[in-house]
Each structure stands twice: as C-alpha cells, then as structure tokens.
Residue frames as a rotation matrix with the C-alpha (Angstrom) as fourth column:
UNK 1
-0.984 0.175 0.030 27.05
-0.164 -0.961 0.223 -31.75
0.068 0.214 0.974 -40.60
UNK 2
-0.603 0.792 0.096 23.26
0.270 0.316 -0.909 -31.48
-0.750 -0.523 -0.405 -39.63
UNK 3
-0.628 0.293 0.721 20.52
0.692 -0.214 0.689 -31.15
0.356 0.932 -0.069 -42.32
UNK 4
-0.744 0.004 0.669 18.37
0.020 -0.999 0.028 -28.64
0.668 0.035 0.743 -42.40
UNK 5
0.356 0.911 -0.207 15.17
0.005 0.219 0.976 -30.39
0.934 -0.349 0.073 -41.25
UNK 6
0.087 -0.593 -0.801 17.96
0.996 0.063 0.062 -30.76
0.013 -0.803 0.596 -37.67
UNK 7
-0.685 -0.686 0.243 18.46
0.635 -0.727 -0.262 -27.54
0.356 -0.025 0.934 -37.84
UNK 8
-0.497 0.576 0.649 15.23
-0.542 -0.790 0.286 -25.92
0.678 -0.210 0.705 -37.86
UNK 9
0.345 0.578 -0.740 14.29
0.293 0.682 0.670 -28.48
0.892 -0.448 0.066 -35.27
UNK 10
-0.228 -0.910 -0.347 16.96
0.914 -0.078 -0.398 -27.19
0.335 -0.408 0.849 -33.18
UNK 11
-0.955 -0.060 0.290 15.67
0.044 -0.997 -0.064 -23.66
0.293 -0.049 0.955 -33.64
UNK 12
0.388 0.896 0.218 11.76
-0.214 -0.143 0.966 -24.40
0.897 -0.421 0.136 -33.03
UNK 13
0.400 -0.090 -0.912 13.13
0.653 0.726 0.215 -26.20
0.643 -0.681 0.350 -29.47
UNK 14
-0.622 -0.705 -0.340 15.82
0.776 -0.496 -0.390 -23.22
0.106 -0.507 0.856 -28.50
UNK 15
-0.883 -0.062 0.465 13.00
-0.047 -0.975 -0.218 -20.97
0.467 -0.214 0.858 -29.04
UNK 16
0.253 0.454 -0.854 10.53
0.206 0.837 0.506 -23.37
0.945 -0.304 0.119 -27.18
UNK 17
0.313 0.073 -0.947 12.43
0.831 0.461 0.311 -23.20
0.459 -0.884 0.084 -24.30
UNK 18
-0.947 -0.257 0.191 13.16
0.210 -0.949 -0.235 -19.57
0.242 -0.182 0.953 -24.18
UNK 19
-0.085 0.936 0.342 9.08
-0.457 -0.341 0.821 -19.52
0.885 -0.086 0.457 -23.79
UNK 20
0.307 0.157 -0.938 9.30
0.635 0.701 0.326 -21.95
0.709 -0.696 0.115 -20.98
UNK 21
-0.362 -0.812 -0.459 11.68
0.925 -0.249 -0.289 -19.83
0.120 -0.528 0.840 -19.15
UNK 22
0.673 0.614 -0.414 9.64
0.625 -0.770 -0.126 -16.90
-0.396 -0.174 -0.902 -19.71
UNK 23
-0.639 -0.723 -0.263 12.06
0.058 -0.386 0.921 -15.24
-0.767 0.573 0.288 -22.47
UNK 24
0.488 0.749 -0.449 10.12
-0.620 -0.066 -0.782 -13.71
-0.615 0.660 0.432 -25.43
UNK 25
0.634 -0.024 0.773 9.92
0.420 0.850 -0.318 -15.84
-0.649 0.526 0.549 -28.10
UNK 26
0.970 -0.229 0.081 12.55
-0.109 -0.707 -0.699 -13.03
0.218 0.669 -0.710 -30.15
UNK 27
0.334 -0.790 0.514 14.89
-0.908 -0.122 0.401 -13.99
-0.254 -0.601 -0.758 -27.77
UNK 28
0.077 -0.411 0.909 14.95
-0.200 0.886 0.418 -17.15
-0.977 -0.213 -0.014 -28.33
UNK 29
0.971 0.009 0.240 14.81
0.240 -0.077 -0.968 -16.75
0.009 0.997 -0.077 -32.55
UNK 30
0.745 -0.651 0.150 17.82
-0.602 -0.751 -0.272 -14.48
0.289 0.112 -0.951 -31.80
UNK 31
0.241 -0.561 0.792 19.81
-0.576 0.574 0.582 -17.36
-0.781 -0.597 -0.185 -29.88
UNK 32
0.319 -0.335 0.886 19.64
0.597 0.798 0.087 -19.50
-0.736 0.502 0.455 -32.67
UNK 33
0.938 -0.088 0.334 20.36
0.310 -0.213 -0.927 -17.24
0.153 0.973 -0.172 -35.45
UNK 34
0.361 -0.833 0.419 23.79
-0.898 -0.431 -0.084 -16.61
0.251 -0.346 -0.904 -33.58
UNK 35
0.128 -0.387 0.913 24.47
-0.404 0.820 0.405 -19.83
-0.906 -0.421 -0.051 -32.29
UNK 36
-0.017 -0.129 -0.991 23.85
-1.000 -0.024 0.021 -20.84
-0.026 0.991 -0.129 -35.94
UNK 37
-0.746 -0.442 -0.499 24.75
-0.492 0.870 -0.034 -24.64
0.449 0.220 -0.866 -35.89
UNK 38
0.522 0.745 -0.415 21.77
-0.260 0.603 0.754 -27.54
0.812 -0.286 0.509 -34.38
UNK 39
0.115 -0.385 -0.916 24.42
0.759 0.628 -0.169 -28.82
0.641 -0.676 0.364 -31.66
UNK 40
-0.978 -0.178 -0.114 25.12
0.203 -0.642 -0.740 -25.41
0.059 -0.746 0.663 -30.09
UNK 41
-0.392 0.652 0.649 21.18
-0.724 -0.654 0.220 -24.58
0.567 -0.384 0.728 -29.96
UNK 42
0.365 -0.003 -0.931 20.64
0.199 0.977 0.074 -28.15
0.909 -0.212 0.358 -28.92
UNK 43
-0.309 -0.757 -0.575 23.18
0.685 0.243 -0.687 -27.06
0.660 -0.606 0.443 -26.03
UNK 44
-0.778 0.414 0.473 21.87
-0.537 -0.828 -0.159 -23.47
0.326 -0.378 0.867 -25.42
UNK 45
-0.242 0.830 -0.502 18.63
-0.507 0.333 0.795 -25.63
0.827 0.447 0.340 -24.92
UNK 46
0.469 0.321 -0.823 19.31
0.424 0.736 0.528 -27.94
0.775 -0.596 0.209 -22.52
UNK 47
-0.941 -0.325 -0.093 21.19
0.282 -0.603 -0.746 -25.03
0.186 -0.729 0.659 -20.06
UNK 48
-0.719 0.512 0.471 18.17
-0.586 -0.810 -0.014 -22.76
0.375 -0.286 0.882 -20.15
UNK 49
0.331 0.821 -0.464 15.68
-0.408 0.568 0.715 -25.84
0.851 -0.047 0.523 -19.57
UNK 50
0.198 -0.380 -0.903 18.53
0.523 0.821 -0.231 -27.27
0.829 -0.427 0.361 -17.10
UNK 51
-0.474 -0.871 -0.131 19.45
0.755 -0.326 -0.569 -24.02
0.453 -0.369 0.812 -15.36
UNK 52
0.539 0.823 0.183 16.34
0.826 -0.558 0.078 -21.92
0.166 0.109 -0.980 -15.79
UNK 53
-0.633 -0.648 -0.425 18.85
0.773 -0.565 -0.290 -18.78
-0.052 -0.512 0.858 -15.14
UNK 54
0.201 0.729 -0.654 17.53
0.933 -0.345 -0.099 -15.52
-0.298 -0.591 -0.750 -13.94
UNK 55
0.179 -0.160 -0.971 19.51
-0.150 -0.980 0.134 -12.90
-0.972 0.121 -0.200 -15.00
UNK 56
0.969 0.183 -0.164 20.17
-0.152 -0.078 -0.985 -12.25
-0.193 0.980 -0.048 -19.10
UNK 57
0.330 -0.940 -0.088 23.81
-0.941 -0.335 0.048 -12.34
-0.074 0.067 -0.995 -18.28
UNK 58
-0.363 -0.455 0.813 23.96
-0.487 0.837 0.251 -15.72
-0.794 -0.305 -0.525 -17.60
UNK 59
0.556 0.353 0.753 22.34
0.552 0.521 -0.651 -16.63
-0.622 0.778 0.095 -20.83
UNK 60
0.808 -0.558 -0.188 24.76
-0.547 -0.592 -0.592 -13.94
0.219 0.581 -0.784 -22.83
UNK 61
0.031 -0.959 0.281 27.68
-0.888 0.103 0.449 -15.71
-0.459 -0.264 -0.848 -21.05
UNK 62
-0.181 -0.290 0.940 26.73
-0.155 0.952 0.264 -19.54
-0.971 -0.098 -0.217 -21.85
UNK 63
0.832 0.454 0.320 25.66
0.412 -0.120 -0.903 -18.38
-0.371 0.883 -0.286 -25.20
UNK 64
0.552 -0.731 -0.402 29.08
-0.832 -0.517 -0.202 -16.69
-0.060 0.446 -0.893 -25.98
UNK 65
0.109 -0.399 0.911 30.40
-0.741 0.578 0.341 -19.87
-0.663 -0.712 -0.232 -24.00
UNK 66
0.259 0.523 0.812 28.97
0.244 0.778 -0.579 -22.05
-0.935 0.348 0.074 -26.61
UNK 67
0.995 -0.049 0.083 29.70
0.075 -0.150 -0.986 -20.25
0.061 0.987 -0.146 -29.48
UNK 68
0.312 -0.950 0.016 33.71
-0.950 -0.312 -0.009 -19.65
0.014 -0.012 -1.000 -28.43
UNK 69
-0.292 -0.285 0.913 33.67
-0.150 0.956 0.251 -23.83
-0.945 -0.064 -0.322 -28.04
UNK 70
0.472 0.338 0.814 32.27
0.385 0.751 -0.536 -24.33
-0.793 0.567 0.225 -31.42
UNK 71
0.830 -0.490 -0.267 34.52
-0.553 -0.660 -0.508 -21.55
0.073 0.569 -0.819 -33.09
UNK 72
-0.251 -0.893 0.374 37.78
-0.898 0.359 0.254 -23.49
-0.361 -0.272 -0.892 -31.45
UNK 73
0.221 0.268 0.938 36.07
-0.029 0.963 -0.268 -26.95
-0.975 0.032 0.221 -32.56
UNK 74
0.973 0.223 0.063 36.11
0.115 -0.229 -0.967 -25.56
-0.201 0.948 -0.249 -36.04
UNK 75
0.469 -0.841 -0.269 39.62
-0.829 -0.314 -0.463 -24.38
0.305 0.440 -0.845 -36.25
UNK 76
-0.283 -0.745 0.604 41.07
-0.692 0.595 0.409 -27.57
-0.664 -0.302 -0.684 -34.58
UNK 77
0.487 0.329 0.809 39.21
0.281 0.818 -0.502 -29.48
-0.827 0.471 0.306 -37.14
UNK 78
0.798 -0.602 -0.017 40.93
-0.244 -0.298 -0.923 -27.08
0.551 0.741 -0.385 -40.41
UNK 79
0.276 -0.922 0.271 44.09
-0.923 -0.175 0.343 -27.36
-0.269 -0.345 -0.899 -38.14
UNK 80
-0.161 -0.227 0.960 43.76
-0.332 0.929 0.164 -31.37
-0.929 -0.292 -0.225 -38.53
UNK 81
0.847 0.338 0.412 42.97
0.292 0.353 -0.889 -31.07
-0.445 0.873 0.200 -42.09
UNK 82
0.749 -0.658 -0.077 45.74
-0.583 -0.601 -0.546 -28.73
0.313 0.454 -0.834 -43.04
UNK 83
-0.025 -1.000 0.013 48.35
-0.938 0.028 0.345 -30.99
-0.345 -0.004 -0.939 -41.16
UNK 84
0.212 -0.022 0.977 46.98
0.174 0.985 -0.016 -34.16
-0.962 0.173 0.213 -42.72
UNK 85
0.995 -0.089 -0.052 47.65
-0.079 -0.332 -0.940 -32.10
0.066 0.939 -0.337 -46.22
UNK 86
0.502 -0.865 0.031 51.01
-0.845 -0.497 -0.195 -31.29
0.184 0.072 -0.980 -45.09
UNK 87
-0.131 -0.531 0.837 51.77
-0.555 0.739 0.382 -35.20
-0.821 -0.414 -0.392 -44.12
UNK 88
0.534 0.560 0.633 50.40
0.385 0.506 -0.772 -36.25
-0.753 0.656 0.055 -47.39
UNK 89
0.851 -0.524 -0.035 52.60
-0.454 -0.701 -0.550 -33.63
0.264 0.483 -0.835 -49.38
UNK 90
0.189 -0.828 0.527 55.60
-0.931 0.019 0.364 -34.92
-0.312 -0.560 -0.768 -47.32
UNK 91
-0.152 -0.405 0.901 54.96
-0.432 0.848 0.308 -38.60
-0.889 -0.343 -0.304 -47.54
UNK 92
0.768 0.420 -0.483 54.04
-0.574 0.119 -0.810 -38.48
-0.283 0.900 0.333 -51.42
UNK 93
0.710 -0.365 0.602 55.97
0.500 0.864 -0.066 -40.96
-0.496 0.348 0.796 -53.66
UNK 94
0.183 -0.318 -0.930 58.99
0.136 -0.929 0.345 -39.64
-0.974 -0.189 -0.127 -55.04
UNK 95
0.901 0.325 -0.288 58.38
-0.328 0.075 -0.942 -38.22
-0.284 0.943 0.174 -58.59
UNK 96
0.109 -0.950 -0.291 62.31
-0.910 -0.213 0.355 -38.97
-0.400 0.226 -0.888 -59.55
UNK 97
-0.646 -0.625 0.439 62.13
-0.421 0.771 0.478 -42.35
-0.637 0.124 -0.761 -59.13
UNK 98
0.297 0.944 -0.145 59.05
-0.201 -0.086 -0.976 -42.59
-0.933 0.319 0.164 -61.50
C-alpha cells in the first residue's frame, strides 16, 4: 500500500504531465482523483508522457483501462484472501480430538 507522501507525488507528476501534453492542469487533478491509487497515476503518467495522445478519448479509454485493471487486481486479491480463509477453516485441527 503506498503512503501518502507516494501518493501525492503521484498526483503532482499525473498532473505535471497533463501540462506537458498541453491538458489543463484540472484535467490532470481530475485523473488522479479517479484513478485514486499512486500505481495507476504513476501508469496514467507514463502513457500520456509515452503516447502524447491527441484526442481526449484516448486518455478516457486508458484511464478507464487502468482503473478496470486495478478494480480486477483488487478483487483477485479478496478472492485469494477469502479462499486462504476457507483453506484455513477446512484444514483447522479437529476440536473432538482435543
């Protein structure tokens, strides 16, 4: 998990390079307060600096892009917690022979 001081680094940079690109500097506040997390603005970052894209769509798309990969990262991580609960529950000692 990133600390904050990563975080709002993250966010001065995503909206850094939304000025490079020639994207007001709102736009690029807005990116991060949606993207939410230092690794996706971190990502959103190095597209617009790597890609320089022209149209707004292509920064809506790799920005949804980004946030639908870190939404699925999240649930496969509760999925891997929830079945390490359920293998732990399963493989507990049994209380009988106690």
């Amino acid at each position: 998990m990133a600390t904050e001081e990563e975080r709002i680094r993250a966010r001065e940079g995503l909206v850094d390079a939304a000025i490079r690109v020639g994207l007001p500097p709102e736009f690029g506040q807005l990116m991060a307060r949606e993207l939410r997390s230092a690794v996706a603005m971190d990502r959103m970052r190095a597209y617009l600096l790597g890609v320089r894209p022209s149209r707004m769509e292509d920064i809506a798309d790799e920005m949804l892009a980004i946030m639908e990969q870190r939404d699925a990262w999240i649930e496969q991580k509760r999925s891997e917690e929830a079945n390490a609960a359920i293998t732990a529950f399963y493989n507990r000692p049994n209380r009988e022979e106690d």
